[in-house]
C-alpha positions as CSV (number, residue, x, y, z in Angstrom):
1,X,44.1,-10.6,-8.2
2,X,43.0,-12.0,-4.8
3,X,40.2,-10.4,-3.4
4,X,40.7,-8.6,0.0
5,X,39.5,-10.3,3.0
6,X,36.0,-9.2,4.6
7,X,36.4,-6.7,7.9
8,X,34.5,-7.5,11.1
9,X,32.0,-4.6,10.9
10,X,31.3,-5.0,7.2
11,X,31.4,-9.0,6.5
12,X,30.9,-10.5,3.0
13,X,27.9,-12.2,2.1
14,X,28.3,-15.9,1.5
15,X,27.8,-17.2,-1.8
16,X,26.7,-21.1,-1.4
17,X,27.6,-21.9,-4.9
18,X,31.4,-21.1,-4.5
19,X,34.2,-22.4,-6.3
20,X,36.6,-24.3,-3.5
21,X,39.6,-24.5,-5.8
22,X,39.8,-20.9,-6.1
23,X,41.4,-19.4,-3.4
24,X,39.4,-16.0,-3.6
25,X,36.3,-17.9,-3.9
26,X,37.3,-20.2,-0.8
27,X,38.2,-17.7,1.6
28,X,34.2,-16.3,1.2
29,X,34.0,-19.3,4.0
30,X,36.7,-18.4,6.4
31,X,34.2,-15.9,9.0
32,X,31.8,-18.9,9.4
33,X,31.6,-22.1,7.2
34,X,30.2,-24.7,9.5
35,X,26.5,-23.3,9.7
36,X,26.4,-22.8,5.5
37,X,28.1,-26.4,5.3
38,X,25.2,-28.1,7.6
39,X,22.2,-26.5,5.9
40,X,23.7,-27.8,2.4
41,X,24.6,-31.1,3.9
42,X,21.1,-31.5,5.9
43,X,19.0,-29.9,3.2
44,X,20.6,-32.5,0.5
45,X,20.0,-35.3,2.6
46,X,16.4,-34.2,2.6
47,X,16.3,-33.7,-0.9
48,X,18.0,-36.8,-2.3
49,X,15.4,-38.6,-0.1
50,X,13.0,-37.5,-1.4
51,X,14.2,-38.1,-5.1
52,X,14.9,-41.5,-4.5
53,X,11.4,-42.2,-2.8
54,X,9.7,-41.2,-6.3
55,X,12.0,-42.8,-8.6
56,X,11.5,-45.7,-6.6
57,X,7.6,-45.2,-6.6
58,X,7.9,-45.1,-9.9
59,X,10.3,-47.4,-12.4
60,X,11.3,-47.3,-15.4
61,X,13.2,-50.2,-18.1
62,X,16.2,-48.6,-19.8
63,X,14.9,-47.4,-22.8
64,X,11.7,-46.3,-21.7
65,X,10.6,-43.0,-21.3
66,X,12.0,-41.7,-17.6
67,X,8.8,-39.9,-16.5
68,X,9.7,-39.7,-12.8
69,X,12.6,-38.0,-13.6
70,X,10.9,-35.7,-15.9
71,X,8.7,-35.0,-13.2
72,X,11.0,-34.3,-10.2
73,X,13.5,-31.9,-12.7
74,X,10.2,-30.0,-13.9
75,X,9.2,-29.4,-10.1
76,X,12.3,-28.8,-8.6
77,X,13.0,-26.3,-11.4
78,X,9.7,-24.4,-10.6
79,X,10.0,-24.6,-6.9
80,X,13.7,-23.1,-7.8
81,X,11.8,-19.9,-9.7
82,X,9.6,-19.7,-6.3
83,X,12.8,-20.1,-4.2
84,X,14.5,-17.0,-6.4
85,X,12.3,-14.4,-5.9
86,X,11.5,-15.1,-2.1
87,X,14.6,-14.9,-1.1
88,X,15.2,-12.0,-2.9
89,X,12.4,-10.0,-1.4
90,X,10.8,-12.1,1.6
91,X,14.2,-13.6,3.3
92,X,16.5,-11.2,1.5
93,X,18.3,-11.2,5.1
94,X,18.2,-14.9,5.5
95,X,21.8,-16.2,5.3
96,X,21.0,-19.9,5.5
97,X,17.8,-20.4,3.5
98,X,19.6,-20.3,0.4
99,X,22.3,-22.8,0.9
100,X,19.6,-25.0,3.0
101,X,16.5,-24.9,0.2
102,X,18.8,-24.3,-2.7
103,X,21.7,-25.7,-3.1
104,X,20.6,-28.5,-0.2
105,X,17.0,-29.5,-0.8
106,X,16.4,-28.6,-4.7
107,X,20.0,-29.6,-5.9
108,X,19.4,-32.6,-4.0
109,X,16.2,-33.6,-5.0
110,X,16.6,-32.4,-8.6
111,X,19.0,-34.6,-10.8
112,X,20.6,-33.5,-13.9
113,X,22.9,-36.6,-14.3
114,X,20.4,-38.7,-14.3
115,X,18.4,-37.1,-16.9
116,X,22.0,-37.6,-18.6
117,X,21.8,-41.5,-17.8
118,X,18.9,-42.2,-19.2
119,X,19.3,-40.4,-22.2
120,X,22.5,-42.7,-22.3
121,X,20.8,-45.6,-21.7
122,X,17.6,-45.2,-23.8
123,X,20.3,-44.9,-27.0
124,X,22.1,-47.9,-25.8
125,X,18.4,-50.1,-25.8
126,X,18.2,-48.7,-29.4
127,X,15.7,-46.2,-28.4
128,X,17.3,-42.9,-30.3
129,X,14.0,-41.8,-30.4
130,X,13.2,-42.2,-27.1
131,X,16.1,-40.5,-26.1
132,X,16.2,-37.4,-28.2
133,X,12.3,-36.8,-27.0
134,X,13.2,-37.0,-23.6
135,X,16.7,-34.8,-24.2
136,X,14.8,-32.0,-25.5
137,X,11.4,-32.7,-23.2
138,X,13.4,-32.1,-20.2
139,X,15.1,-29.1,-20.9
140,X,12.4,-26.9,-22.8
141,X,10.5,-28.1,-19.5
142,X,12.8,-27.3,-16.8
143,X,14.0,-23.4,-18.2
144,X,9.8,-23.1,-18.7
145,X,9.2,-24.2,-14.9
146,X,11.9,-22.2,-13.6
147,X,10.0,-19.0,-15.9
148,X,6.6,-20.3,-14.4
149,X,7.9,-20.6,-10.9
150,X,9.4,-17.1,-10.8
151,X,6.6,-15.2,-12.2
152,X,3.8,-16.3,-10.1
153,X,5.8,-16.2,-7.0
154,X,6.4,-12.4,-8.2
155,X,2.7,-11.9,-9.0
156,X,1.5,-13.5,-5.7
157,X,4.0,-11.3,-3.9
158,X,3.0,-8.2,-5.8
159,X,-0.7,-9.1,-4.7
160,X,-0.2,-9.5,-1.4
161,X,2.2,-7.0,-0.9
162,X,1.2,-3.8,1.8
163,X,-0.9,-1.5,0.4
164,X,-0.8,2.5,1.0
165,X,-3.7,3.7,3.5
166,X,-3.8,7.0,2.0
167,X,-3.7,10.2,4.4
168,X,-4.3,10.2,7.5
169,X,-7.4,12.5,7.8
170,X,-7.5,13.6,11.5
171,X,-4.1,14.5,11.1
172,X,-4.9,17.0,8.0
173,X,-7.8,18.2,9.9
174,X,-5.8,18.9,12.8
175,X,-7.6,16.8,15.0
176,X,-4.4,14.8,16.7
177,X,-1.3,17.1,15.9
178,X,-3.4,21.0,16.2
179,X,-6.0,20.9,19.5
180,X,-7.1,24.1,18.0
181,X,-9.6,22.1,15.9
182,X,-11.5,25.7,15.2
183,X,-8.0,27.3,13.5
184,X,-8.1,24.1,10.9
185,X,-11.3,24.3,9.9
186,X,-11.4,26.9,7.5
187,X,-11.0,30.5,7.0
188,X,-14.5,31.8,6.9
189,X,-15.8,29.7,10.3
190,X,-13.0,30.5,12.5
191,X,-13.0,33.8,12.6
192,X,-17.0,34.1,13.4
193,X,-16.6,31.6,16.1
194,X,-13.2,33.4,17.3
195,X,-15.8,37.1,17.4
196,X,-18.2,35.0,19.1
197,X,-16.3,33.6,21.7
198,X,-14.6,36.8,22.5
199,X,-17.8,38.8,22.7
200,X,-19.4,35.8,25.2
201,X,-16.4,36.2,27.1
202,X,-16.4,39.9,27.4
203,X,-20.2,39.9,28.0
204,X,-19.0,37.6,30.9
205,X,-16.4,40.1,31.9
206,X,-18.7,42.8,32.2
207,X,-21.4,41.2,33.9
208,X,-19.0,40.3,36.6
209,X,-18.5,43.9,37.3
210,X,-21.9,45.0,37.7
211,X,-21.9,46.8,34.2
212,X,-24.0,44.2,32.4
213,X,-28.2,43.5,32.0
214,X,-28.0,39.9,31.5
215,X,-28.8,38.3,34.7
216,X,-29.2,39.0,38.2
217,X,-26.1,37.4,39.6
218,X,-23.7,40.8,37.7
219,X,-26.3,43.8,39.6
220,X,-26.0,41.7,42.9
221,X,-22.7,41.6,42.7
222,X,-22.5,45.3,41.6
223,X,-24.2,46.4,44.4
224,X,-22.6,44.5,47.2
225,X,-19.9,46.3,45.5
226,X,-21.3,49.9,45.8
């Protein structure tokens, strides 16, 4: 059943690894292929380069033990488990790191069929034993990396990740939302304060019309008034 083609408002995500002879699977590149295309053609560039600069660093004689490629399978495969949960959780939004590191760089750089060469090549020398080391070496290897990748980029992402401040005291106290710092306080201060305020302030009151014994200023005024 073909799958129904992607609206403009609500586009598909684009799956890097996808199937070109199946039509449902193909028409995930209709809305924009070219950018997906260049970062998997430019990131595998990148990474073949750098494949071939170690296995050339580093020879090997057919039948020998093909360490270099041992090597770059176990760290691509780890860097893989890395790649997996950052782009899950760090550049879940990123539409081109995953075709670019993944599927460009690492499946670039990391190389299967050649693990499957010399394995071919190590039996051909005569060195079955050789060869059945390295088969099993380099996969119990590669599926631990990818493990060991995966769960310390989680951890170190868990460690790092935004802690809660707790609450916000001035705001409980009423400091920033209530001005009426007094009315937060608590139940047995505000209401002596409130008395005393209101007794100052009606001391004040009275005083102003000459009916007070406080101060000079409310009997001077009292009797400018008589």
């Amino acid at each position: 059943m073909p799958s129904p083609s992607p609206s403009p408002s609500h586009p598909r995500p684009v799956d890097p690894d996808v199937d070109l002879s199946d039509p449902g699977e193909r028409a995930e590149l209709r809305p924009a292929p070219w950018p997906v295309l260049g970062a998997i053609a430019v990131g595998g560039a990148l990474g073949a380069l750098a494949r071939h600069g170690l296995a050339v660093a580093f020879p090997h004689e057919p039948g020998d033990f093909d360490g270099a490629t041992l090597a770059i399978n176990t760290s691509g495969c780890f860097l893989i488990g890395v790649l997996m949960e950052l782009v899950a959780t760090v550049w879940a939004g990123r539409r081109l790191v995953r075709p670019f590191l993944g599927v460009g760089v690492l499946g670039g750089y990391t190389t299967f069929s050649t693990y499957v060469v010399d394995v071919q090549q190590s039996v051909d020398a005569g060195a079955v034993d050789t060869a059945l080391v390295f088969l099993a070496v380099s996969v119990v290897a590669a599926l631990a990396a990818v493990a060991a990748g995966s769960a310390l980029a989680e951890r170190a992402l868990r460690r790092h990740a935004p802690t809660d401040p707790g609450p916000d005291l001035g705001a409980d106290l009423g400091v920033v939302a209530n001005p009426g710092l007094v009315a937060d306080v608590g139940p047995d201060l505000s209401p002596a304060l409130s008395a005393d305020t209101h007794a100052d302030a009606g001391g004040v009151a009275r005083d102003g019309d000459g009916d007070g014994d406080g101060d000079g200023c409310g009997s001077g005024s009292g009797g400018g008034a008589r």
